[in-house]
N, C-alpha and C positions, 0 to 999 in steps of 0.2 A: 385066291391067296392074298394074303394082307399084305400092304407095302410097310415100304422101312417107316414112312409117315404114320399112317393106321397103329404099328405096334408098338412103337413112342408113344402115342397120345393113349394107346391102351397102358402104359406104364406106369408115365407122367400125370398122365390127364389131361397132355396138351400135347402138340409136338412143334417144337416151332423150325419153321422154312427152312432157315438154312441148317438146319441139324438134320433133315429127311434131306437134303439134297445133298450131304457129305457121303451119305450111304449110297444116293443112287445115281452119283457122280464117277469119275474114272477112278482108277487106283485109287486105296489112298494110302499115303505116305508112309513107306516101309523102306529103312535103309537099316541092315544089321549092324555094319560096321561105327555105325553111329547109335545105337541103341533105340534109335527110333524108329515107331510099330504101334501104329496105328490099327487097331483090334477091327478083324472083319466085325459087319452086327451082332450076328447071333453070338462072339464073343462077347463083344462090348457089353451086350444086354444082362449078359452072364454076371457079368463085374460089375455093372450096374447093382443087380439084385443083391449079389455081397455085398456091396459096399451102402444099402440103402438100411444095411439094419443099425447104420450110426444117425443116431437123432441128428445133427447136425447136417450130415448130406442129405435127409428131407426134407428138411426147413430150406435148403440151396435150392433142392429140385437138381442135383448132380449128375450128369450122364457121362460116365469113363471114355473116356475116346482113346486114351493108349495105355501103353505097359510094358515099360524098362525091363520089369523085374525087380524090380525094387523098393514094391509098395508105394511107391508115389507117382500117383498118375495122376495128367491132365485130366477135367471134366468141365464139362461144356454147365454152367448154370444158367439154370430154366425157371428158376424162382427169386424174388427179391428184388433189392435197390440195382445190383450187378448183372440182371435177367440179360444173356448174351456174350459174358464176359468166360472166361477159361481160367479156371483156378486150376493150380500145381497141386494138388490137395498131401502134403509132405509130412510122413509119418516119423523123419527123421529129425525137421527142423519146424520152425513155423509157416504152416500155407500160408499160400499170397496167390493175388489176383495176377494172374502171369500178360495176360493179354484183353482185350479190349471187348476182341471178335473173334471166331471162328477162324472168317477167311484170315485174319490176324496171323493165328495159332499158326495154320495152315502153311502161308506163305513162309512163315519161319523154319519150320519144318523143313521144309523143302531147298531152305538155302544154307540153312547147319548139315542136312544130310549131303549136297551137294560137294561139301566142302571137308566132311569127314569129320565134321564136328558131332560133339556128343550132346545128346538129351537137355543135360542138367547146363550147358554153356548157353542154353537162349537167352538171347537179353530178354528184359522185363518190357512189354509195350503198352501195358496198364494204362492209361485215362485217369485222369483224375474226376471223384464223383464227388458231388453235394450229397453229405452222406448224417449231417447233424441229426436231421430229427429221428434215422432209423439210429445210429448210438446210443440217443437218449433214451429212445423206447428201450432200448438193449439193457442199457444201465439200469430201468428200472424195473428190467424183469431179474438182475443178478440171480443168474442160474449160470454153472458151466458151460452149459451152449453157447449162452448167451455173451460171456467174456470171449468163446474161441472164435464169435463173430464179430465182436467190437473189434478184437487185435485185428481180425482177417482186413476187416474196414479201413482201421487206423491206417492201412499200409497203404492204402492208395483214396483217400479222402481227398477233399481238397481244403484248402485253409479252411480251419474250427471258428466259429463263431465264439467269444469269449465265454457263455454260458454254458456253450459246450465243454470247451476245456476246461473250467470251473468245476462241472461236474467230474470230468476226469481227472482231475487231480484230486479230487475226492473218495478216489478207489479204492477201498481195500486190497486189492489185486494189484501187487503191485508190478506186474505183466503189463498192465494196461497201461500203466503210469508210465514203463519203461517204451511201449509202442507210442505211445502219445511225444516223448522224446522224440524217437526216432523220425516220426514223421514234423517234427518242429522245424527239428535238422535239416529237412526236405525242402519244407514250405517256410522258410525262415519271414520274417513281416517284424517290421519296427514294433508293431503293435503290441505282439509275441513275448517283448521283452520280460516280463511280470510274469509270463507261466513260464518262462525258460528261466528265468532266477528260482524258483519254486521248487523247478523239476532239479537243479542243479544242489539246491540244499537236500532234498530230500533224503529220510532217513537211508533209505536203502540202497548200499551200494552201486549195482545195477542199474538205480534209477537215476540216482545221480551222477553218476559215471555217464551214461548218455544226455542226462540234461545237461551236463558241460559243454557236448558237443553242440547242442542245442541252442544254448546260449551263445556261445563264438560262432555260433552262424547267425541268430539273429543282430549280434553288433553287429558284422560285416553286411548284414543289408540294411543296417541303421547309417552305415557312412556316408 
């Protein structure tokens, strides 16, 4: 009989450590009253294989680990700059890189359910990554995918190198301009100033509307 390891790496093409030791570890984390439900394997593997006919969850390398009910499930990513990381993958809003790590995810899990907290209430424990040169390659492939990975990025990048943001303010898409914002507001830097004036004029509502906020966070880290 094949372990949990063996039929990951039969999936994936790899299976990495601590994703075979979630399965052949104790319980895992199932609390109804808090929505969270943690999919025995041979389900996960199941919603895996659904979820693998979207071109972007094969480019992640996505592996489902639970399920609300609400089309938006945690998955473990096994591919990329984020290889280890647990993305929210949200069919309702924008996905984002929810957690760091696994045992991350995990521990969380266990201290919302504990408490009767629900699913959708975990805070964000994301890492910030050096994320420049895979954006740029992104920008320069402009394909749909490709912008739903730049936004995914932009959410937990760490400060943009001016060339990079140069580039992104160059976007047609103006999704990206509005994430590029958003994470300004995050990582605000004196330096910032001249793209958060930029993002604050720009044409589009939305975009400007959050380069405002952008901007009054980078004066306040220019005091």
């Amino acid at each position: 009989m094949m372990s949990h390891g063996q039929r990951i790496a039969a999936f994936l093409g790899h299976a990495p450590a601590d994703l075979a030791a979630f399965y052949d570890g104790d319980a895992l984390p199932d609390y109804p009253d808090s929505r969270i439900h943690c999919l025995p394997f041979d389900q996960a593997l199941a919603y895996t294989r659904d979820m693998h006919g979207i071109p972007v969850v094969q480019r992640l390398g996505l592996w489902v680990l639970d399920d609300a009910e609400d089309s938006n499930p945690h998955a473990y990513v096994t591919q990329g700059p984020c290889t280890g990381a647990v993305v929210h993958f949200s069919h309702d809003g924008e996905p984002r890189v929810a957690f760091g790590s696994l045992a991350a995810f995990v521990a969380a899990l266990h201290e919302a359910g504990g408490r009767g907290g629900d699913i959708d209430d975990l805070p964000p424990q994301a890492p910030a990554y050096a994320l420049d040169a895979e954006i740029t390659v992104l920008l320069g492939e402009d394909s749909e995918d490709a912008h739903f990975l730049v936004n995914l990025y932009l959410g937990i990048c760490a400060p943009l190198q001016m060339q990079t943001q140069e580039a992104l303010l160059r976007e047609d898409d103006f999704l990206v301009r509005e994430a590029l914002a958003a994470r300004l507001a995050q990582t605000a830097r004196p330096q910032d100033l001249d793209t958060a004036q930029r993002l604050a004029a720009d044409p589009h509502p939305q975009v400007a509307r959050a380069g405002a906020l952008a901007l009054a966070a980078v004066r306040r880290a220019g005091r």
